[in-house]
BAVO-438256 format. One line per 3 residues: number of its first residue (from 1); their letters; for each residue x, y, z of C-alpha. Coordinates in steps of 0.05 Angstrom, whole numbers, plus 5000, padded with zeros to 4 digits. Layout:
NUM) a) X,Y,Z ~ ...
This chain:
1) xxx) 6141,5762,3322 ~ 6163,5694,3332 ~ 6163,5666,3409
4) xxx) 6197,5605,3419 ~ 6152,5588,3493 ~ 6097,5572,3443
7) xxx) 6099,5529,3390 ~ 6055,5547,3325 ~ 6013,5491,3304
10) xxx) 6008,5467,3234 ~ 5953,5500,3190 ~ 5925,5431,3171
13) xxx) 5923,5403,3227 ~ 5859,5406,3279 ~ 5875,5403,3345
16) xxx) 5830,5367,3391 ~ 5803,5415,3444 ~ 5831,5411,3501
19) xxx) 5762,5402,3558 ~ 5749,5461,3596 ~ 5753,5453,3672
22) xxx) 5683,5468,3715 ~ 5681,5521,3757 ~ 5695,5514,3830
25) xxx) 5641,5525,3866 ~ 5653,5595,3902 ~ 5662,5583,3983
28) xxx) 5639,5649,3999 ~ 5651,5670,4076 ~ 5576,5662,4102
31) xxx) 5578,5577,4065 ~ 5638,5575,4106 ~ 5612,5589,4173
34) xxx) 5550,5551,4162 ~ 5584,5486,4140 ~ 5625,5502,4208
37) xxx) 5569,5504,4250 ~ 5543,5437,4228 ~ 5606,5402,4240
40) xxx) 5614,5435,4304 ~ 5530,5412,4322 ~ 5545,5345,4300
43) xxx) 5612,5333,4348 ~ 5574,5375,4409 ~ 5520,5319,4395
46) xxx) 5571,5260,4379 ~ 5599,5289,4451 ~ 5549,5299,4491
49) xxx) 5510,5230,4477 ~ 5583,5196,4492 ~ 5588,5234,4559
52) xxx) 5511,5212,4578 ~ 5529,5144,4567 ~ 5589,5138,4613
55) xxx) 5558,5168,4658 ~ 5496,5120,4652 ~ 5549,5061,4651
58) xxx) 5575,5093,4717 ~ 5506,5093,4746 ~ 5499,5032,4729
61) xxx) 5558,5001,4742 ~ 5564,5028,4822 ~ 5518,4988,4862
64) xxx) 5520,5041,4911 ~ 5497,5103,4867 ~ 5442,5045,4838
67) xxx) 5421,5030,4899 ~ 5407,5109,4920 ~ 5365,5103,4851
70) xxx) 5323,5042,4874 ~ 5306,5065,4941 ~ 5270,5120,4918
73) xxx) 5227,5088,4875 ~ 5154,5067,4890 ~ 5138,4995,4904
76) xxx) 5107,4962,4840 ~ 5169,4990,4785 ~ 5222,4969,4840
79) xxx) 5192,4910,4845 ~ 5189,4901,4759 ~ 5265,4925,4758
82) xxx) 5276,4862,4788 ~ 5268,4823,4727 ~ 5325,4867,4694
85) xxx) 5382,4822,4708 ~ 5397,4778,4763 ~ 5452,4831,4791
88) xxx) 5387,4884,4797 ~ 5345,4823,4830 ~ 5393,4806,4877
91) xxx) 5409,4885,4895 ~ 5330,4894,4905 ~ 5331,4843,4946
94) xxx) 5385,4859,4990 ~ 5367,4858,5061 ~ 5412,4919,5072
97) xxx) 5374,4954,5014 ~ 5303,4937,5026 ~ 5324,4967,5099
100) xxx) 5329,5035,5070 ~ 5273,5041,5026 ~ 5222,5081,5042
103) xxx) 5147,5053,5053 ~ 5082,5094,5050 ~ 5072,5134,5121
106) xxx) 4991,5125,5099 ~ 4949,5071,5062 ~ 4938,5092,4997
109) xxx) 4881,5037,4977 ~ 4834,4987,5015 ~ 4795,4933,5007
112) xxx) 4725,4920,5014 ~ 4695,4845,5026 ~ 4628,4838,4991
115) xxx) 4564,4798,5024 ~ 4562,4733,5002 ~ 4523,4673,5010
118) xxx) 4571,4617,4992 ~ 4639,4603,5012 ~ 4659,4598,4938
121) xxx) 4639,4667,4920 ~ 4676,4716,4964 ~ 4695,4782,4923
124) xxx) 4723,4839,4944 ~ 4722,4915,4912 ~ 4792,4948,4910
127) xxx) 4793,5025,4919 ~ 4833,5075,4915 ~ 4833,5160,4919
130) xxx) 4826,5148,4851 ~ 4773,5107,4842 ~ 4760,5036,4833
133) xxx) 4830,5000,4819 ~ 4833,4951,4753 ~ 4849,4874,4754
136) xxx) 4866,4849,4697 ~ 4842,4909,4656 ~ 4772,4906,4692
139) xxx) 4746,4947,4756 ~ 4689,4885,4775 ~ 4700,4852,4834
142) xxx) 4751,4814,4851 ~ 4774,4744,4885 ~ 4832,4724,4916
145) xxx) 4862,4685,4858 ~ 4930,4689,4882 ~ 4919,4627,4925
148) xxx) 4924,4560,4907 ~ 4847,4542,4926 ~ 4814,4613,4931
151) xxx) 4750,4583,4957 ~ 4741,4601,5028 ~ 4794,4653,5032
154) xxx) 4775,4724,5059 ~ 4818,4787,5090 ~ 4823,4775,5161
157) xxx) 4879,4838,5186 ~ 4917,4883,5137 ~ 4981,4916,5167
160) xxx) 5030,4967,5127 ~ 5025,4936,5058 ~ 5012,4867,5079
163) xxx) 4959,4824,5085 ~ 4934,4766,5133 ~ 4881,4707,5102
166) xxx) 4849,4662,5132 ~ 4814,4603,5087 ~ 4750,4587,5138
169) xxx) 4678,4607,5133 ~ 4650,4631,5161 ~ 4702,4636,5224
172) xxx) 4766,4614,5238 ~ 4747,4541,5255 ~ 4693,4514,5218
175) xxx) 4742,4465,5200 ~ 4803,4430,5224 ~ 4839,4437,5172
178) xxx) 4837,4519,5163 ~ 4893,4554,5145 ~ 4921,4628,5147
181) xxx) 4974,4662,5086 ~ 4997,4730,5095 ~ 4997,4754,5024
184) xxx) 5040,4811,4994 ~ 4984,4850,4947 ~ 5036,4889,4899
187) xxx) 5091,4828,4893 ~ 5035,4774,4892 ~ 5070,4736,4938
190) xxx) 5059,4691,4989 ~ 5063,4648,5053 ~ 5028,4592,5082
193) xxx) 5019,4603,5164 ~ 5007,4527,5202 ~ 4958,4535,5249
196) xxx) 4980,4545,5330 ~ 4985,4474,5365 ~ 5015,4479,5439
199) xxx) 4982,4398,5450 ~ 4932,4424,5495 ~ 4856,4437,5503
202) xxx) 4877,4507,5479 ~ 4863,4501,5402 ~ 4805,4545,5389
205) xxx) 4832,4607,5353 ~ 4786,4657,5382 ~ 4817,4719,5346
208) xxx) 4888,4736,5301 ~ 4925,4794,5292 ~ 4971,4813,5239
211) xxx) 5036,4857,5264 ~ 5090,4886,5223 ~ 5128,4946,5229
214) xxx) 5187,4958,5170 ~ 5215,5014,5206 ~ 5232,4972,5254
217) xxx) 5247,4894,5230 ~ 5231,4866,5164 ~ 5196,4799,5202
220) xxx) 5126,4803,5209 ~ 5091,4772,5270 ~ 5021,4740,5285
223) xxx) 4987,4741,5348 ~ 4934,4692,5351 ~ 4885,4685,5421
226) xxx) 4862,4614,5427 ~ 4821,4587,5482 ~ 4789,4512,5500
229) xxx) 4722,4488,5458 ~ 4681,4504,5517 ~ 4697,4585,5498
232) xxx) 4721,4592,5573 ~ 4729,4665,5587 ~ 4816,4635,5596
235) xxx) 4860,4648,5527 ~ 4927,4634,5513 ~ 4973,4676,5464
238) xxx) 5007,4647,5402 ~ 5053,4685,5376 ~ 5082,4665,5303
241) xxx) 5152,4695,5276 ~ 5171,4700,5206 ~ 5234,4702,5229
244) xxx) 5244,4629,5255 ~ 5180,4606,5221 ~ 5151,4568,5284
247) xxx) 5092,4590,5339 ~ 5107,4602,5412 ~ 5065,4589,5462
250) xxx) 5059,4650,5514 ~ 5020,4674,5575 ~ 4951,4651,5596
253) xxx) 4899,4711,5610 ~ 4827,4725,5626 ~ 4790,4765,5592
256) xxx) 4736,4811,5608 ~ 4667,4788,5571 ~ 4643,4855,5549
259) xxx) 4726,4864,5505 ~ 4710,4868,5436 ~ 4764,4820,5419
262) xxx) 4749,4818,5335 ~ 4777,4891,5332 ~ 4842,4882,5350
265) xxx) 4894,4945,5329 ~ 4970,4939,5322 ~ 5001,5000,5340
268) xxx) 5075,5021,5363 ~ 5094,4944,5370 ~ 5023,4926,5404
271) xxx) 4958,4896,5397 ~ 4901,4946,5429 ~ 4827,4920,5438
274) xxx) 4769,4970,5456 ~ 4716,4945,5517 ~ 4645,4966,5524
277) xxx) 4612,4985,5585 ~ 4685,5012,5621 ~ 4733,5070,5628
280) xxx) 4793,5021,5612 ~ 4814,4972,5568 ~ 4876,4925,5548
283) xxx) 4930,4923,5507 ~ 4984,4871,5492 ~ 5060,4901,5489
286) xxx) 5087,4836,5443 ~ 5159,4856,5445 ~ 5149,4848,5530
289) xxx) 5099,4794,5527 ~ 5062,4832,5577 ~ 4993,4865,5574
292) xxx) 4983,4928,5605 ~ 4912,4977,5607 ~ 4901,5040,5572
295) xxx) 4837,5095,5575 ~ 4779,5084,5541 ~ 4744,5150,5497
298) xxx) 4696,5143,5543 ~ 4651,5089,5573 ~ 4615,5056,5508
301) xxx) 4548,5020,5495 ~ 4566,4991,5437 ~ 4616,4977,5385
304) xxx) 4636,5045,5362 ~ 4637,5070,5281 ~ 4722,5057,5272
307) xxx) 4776,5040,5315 ~ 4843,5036,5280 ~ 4914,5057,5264
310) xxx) 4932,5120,5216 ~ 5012,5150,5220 ~ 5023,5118,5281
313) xxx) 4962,5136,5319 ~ 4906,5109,5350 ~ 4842,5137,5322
316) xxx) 4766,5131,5350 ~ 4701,5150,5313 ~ 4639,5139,5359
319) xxx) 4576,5106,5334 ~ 4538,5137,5279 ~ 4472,5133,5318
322) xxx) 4505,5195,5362 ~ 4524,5246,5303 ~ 4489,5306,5292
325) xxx) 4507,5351,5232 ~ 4584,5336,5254 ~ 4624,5277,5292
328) xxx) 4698,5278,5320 ~ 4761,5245,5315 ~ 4787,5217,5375
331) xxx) 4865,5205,5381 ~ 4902,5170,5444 ~ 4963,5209,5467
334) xxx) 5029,5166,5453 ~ 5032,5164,5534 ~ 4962,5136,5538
337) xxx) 4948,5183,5580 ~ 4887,5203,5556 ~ 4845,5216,5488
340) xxx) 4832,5285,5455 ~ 4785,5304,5399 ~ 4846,5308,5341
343) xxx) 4793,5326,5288 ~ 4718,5348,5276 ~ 4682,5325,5201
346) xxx) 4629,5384,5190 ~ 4580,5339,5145 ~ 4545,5407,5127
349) xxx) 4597,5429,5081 ~ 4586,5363,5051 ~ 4515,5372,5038
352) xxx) 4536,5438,5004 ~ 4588,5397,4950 ~ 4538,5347,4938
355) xxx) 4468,5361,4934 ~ 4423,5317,4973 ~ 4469,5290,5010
358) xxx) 4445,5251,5072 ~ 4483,5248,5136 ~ 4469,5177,5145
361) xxx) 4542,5163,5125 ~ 4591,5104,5136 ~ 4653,5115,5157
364) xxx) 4701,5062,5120 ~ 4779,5079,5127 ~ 4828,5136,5131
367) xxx) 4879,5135,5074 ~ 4940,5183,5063 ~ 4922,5245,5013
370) xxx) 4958,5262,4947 ~ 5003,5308,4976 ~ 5050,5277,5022
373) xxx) 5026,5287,5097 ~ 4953,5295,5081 ~ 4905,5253,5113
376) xxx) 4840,5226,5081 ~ 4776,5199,5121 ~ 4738,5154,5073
379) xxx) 4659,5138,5078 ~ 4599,5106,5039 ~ 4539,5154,5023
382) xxx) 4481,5141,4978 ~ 4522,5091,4922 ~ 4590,5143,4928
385) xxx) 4649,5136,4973 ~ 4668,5190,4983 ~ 4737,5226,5012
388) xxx) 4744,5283,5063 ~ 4812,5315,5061 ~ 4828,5346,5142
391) xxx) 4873,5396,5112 ~ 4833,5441,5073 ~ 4770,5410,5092
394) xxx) 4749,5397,5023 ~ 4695,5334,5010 ~ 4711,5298,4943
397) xxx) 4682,5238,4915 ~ 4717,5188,4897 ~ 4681,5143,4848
400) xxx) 4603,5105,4850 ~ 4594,5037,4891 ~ 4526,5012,4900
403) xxx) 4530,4964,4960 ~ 4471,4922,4986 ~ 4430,4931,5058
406) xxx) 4475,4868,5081 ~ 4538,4901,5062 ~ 4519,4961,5098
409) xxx) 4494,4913,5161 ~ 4561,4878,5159 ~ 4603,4936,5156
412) xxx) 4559,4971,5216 ~ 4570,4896,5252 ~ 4643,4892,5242
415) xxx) 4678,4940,5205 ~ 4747,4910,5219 ~ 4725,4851,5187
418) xxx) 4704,4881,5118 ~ 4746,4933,5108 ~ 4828,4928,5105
421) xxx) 4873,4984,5082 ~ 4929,4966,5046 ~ 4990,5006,5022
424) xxx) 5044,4987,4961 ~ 5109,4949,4999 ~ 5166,4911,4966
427) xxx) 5168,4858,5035 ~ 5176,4792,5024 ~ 5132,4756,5063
C-alpha cells in the first residue's frame, strides 16, 4: 500500500547511511545522587574555606581581637611576630599592650658562671628543667656575645627576665672606666648604664642591685651602694631610673660590718640584705627611700646555703654544713613579722631515685615547675643537677654537668654571684 509520509527511494540508487547516534549514557538514580554529593562536598568546602578566611581577615584586621591573641603568647614567638609587619611591631610594642601581657610567675631557666682564670674567658652554662639550653645549635658553654666587647663582662643580679652586667674583673672597680648593661636574654637587647657620679669622695660602688617589677611599671631601677676609697663603714645610695635615664643621689647610711652586703634581694619594691651574728637585719623600701629592719631566720655564723626571691617570697636555706638526712625552707611572712619553715627536702627519698646518691648536695636555684604553680628547688650532686618538685615530692634529674672543686668553692662563697635565674620577658630594656 502506497504511503505518501514516506517517500520510496529509487532501486538504483544507494543511499548513504545515515550515522547512528551513541547511546546516552544511562543516569541511573544511585550516579545521580553520587554526582550530587560531590557538588554539594565541593561548595561545603568552597564555603567553609571562604568563611575561615573572613574570619581570619577579621582577626586580623581588629587590633583589639589581635591584641587578645598576642598577649597570650609566650615571650620568644611574640617577640618573632614582630617582624610580621610594621602594624604587628608597633602593636607588640605598644605600651598599653606590653601592660597586659602576662610574664612568668617563676624562673623557668638560670645561669651558671663558670671558674675562670682570665678576664677574657668568662662562660657561662644555661639550664633549664629541660636540660642544658642550645646556642647556636650547641649546648657548650657560653659567653656573653651580645655585647659589643664581651671581655670582662659577667652576671652581676638577674631580676624577672632581665639581666644586670657589669664589664669589671674581678669587682666592680678594678678599673675606672667599668661599665654596667642590663641585657634582655630572649630579645637580645640591650642598654648601656653610666656609672653613679654625685662629684664626691663617694665613687666606690661597693654593691648593685637590679629591681624590676612588670606588674607594677615597665621601668626598671638600679640601686647601687657606693662608699669613699678608704671602704669607710658610710655608703651612699644611687639609684638609676630607666625612666628618665639619669642617677640620683639619695640618703647616706651606716652599715653594720658583719651585713652581707653582696647578697642583696629585691622583693615587693625592696632591696633585703641578710646579717650574720644578729636577730635583725635591713632592708631598703626604694619607692620611700627609707630603710627599715626586718627578722633574721635566726642568729647566723655564716653565710647561709640561698637567700632569694621565688613568687613573691623571701626564701632561706641554712648552710649545708647543718643538714642531716633533710633541711628546710624558710619563708618571711609578707608582714615581716617573722619566718616559718614553708618547706622540708627529705634527701632520703632522693637516695632511693638515684642510687648512690650523696647528701653532700648544692643547693643552686628554685625555678617554676611544668605545671603552672609548681615550684622546683634546683641543686648540684655528683656531675647531675638535679630538680626536686614540692608538690608531689618527686626528685628528677635534669641533665649531667661536671663542675670543678673551684666552681663548687665559688658557688659555696657566693652563690648570688654565680648563679642568676632568668625567665622569658618581652621588656625593653
Amino acid at each position: 500500500m502506497y504511503n505518501p509520509s514516506f517517500p520510496t527511494p529509487h532501486p538504483n540508487l544507494n543511499p548513504t547511511p545515515l550515522p547512528i547516534p551513541l547511546p546516552l549514557p544511562c543516569l541511573t538514580s544511585r550516579s545521580t545522587s553520587s554526582v550530587q554529593r560531590r557538588q554539594r562536598r565541593r561548595l561545603s568546602v568552597n564555603t567553609t574555606t571562604n568563611l575561615t578566611l573572613t574570619a581570619a581577615e577579621k582577626v586580623i584586621g581588629d587590633d583589639d581581637l589581635l591584641s587578645q591573641i598576642l598577649i597570650r603568647l609566650p615571650a620568644k614567638p611574640l617577640f618573632l611576630f614582630k617582624t610580621v609587619s610594621k602594624r604587628w611591631c608597633s602593636l607588640i610594642s605598644d605600651p598599653f599592650v606590653l601592660q597586659r601581657w602576662s610574664p612568668p610567675k617563676s624562673p623557668s631557666s638560670f645561669f651558671l658562671r663558670r671558674y675562670s682564670r682570665f678576664s677574657h674567658n668568662i662562660k657561662f652554662n644555661h639550664v633549664s628543667l629541660n636540660g642544658l639550653v642550645k646556642h647556636n645549635r650547641s649546648i657548650a658553654p657560653l659567653y656573653l656575645d651580645f655585647f659589643d666587647n664581651r671581655d670582662l663582662v659577667i652576671i652581676s643580679k638577674s631580676c624577672n627576665g632581665l639581666l644586670l652586667c657589669t664589664s669589671s674583673w674581678p669587682g666592680l672597680d678594678c678599673c675606672n672606666h667599668s661599665r654596667c648593661y642590663v641585657l634582655n636574654p630572649t630579645t637580645q637587647q640591650y642598654s648601656t648604664i653610666p656609672r653613679p657620679v654625685n662629684g664626691g669622695q663617694y665613687d666606690h660602688i661597693v654593691s648593685i642591685n637590679l629591681a624590676f617589677d612588670p606588674s607594677l611599671s615597665l621601668h626598671y631601677k638600679i640601686i647601687a651602694l657606693i662608699s669613699r676609697r678608704d671602704l669607710s663603714p658610710e655608703y651612699q645610695i644611687a639609684i638609676y631610673s630607666s625612666e628618665t635615664r639619669t642617677w640620683v643621689i639619695s640618703v647616706l647610711v651606716i652599715y653594720p660590718s658583719d651585713m652581707i652586703i653582696a647578697n642583696g634581694v629585691f622583693s615587693d619594691g625592696k632591696i633585703h640584705w641578710l646579717r650574720c651574728h644578729s636577730a635583725t637585719s635591713i632592708a631598703y623600701d626604694i619607692n620611700r627611700d627609707e630603710f627599715f629592719p626586718f627578722p633574721m631566720p635566726y642568729s647566723l655564723a655564716k653565710s647561709p646555703a640561698y637567700f632569694g626571691e621565688s613568687g613573691g617570697h623571701l626564701l632561706f636555706i641554712e648552710s649545708i654544713q647543718n643538714w642531716g638526712n633533710q633541711f628546710d625552707v624558710w619563708g618571711l611572712e609578707s608582714n615581716y613579722s617573722h619566718w616559718f619553715v614553708k618547706y622540708r627536702v627529705d634527701l632520703e627519698m632522693g637516695a632511693l631515685a638515684f642510687s648512690g646518691i650523696t647528701y653532700e648536695v648544692e643547693v643552686l636555684c628554685f625555678l617554676g615547675g611544668e605545671v603552672e604553680g609548681d615550684l622546683c628547688l634546683i641543686f648540684y650532686l655528683s656531675c647531675q643537677v638535679i630538680s626536686y618538685n614540692f608538690k608531689d615530692r618527686s626528685f628528677r634529674k635534669v641533665c649531667n654537668l661536671k663542675l670543678r672543686p673551684c666552681d663548687i668553692d665559688n658557688i659555696q662563697m657566693c652563690p648570688s654571684a654565680f648563679i642568676h635565674p632568668c625567665m622569658e620577658t618581652i621588656f625593653n630594656v
